[in-house]
C-alpha positions as a Markdown table, in Angstrom:
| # | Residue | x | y | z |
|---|---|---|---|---|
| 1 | Unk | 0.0 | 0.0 | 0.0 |
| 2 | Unk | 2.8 | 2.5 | 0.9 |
| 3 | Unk | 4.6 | 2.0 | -2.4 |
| 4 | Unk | 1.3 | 2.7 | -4.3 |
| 5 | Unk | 0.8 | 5.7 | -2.5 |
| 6 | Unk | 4.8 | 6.7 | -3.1 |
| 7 | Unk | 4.5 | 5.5 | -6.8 |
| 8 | Unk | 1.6 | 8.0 | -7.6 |
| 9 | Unk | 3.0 | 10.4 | -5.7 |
| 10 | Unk | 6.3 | 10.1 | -8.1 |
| 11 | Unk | 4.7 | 9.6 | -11.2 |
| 12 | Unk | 2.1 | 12.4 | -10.7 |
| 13 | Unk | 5.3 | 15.3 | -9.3 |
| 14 | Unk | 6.9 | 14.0 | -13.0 |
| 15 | Unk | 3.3 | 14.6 | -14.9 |
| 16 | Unk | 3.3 | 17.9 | -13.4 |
| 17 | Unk | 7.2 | 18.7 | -13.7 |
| 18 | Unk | 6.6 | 17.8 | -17.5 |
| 19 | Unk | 3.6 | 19.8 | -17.8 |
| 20 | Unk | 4.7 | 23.0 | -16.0 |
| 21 | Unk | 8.3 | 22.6 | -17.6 |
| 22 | Unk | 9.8 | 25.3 | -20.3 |
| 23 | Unk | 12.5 | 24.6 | -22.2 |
| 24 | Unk | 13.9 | 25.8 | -25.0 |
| 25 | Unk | 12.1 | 23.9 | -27.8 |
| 26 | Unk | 8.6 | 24.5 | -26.5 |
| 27 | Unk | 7.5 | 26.7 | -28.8 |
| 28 | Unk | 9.0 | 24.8 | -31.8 |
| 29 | Unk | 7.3 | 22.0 | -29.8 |
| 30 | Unk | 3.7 | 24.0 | -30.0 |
| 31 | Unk | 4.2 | 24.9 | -33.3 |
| 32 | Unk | 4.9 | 21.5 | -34.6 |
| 33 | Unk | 1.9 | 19.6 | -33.4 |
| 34 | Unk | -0.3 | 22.8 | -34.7 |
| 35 | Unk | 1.6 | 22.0 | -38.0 |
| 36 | Unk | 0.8 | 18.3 | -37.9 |
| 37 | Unk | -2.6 | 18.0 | -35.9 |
| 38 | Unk | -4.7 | 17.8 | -39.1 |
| 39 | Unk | -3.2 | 14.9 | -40.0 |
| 40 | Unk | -3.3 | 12.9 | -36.6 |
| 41 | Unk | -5.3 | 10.2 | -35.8 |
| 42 | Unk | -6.5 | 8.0 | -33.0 |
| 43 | Unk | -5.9 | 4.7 | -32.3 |
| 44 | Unk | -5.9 | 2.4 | -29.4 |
| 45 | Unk | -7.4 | 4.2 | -27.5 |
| 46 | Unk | -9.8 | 3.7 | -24.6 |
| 47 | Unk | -12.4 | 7.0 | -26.3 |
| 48 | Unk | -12.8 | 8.9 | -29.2 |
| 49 | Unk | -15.4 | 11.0 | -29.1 |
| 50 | Unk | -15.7 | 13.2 | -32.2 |
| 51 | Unk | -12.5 | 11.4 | -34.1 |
| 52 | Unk | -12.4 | 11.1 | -37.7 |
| 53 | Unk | -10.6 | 7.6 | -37.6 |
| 54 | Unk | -10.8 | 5.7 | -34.5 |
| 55 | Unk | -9.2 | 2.0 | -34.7 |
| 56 | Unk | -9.6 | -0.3 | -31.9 |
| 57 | Unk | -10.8 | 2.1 | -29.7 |
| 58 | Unk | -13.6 | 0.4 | -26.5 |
| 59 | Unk | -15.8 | 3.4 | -27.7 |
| 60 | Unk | -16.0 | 5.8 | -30.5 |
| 61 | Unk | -18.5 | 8.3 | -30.4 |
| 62 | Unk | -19.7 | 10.2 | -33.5 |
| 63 | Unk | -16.1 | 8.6 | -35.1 |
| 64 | Unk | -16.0 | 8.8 | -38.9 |
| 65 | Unk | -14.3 | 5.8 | -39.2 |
| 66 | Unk | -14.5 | 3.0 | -36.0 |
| 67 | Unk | -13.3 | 0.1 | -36.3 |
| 68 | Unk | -12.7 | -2.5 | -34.2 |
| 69 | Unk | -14.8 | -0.4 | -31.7 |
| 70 | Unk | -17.0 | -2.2 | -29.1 |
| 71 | Unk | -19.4 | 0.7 | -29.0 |
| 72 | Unk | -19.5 | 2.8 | -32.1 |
| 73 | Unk | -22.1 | 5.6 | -32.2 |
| 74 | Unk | -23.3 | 7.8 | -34.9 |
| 75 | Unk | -20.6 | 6.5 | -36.3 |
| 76 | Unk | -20.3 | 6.9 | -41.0 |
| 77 | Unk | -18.8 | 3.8 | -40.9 |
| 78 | Unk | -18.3 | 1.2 | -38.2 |
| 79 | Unk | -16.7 | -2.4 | -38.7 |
| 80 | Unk | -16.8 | -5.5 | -36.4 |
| 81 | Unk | -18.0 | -3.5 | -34.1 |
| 82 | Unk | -20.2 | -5.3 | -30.8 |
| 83 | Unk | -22.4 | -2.5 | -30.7 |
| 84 | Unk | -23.2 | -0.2 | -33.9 |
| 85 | Unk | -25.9 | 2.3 | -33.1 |
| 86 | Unk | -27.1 | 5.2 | -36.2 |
| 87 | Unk | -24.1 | 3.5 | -38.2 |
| 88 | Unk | -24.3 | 4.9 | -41.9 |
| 89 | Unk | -22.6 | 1.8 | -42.6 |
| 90 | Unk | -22.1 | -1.4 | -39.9 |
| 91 | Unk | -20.4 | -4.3 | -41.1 |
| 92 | Unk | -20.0 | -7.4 | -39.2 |
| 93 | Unk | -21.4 | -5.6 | -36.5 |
| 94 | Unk | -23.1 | -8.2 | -32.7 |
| 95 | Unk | -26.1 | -5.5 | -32.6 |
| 96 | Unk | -27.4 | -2.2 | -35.0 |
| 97 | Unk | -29.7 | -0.2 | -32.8 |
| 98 | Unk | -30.5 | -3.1 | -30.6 |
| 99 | Unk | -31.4 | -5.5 | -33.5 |
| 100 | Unk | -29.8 | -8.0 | -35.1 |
| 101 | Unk | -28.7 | -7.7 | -38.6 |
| 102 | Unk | -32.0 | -10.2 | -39.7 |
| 103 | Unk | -34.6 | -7.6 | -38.2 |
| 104 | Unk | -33.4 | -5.4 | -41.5 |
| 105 | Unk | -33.7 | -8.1 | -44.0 |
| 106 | Unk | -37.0 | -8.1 | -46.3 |
């Protein structure tokens, strides 16, 4: 118990030191991932809520792109995902809006 209580107590002072930190290359630092944030993308993540491309992510909300996702909401296009609610597209998908993929057949 003591060393998780010392551990977090480390590890948070270093998220802090880090955060509160200025060095010389912060603002080429800020200026570089302005540059590049456009093109970044998530993936592996634990959420994405409003991501264009989410890839094995537990949940994407209102993703673009989720795949892999076991909860994929409002999502334009989500694959093998367990759950695939207001999906423009749900491939392979456990559930779409509570129903199985049959309930849609003719």
């Amino acid at each position: 118990m003591i060393s998780m209580v010392t551990l977090s107590l480390v590890l948070g002072g270093t998220a802090v030191a880090a955060a509160t930190a200025k060095h010389k290359d912060a603002k080429a630092d800020t200026k570089l991932v302005k540059k590049l944030a456009p093109s970044l993308s998530v993936k592996h993540a634990k959420t994405a809520n409003s991501a264009t491309n989410a890839t094995h992510a537990t949940s994407a909300d209102s993703a673009t792109n989720a795949t892999h996702a076991t909860s994929a909401d409002s999502a334009t296009n989500a694959t093998n995902a367990t759950n695939a609610t207001n999906a423009s597209t749900a491939g392979n998908a456990t559930n779409l809006g509570g129903q199985p993929a049959s309930a849609y057949m003719p």
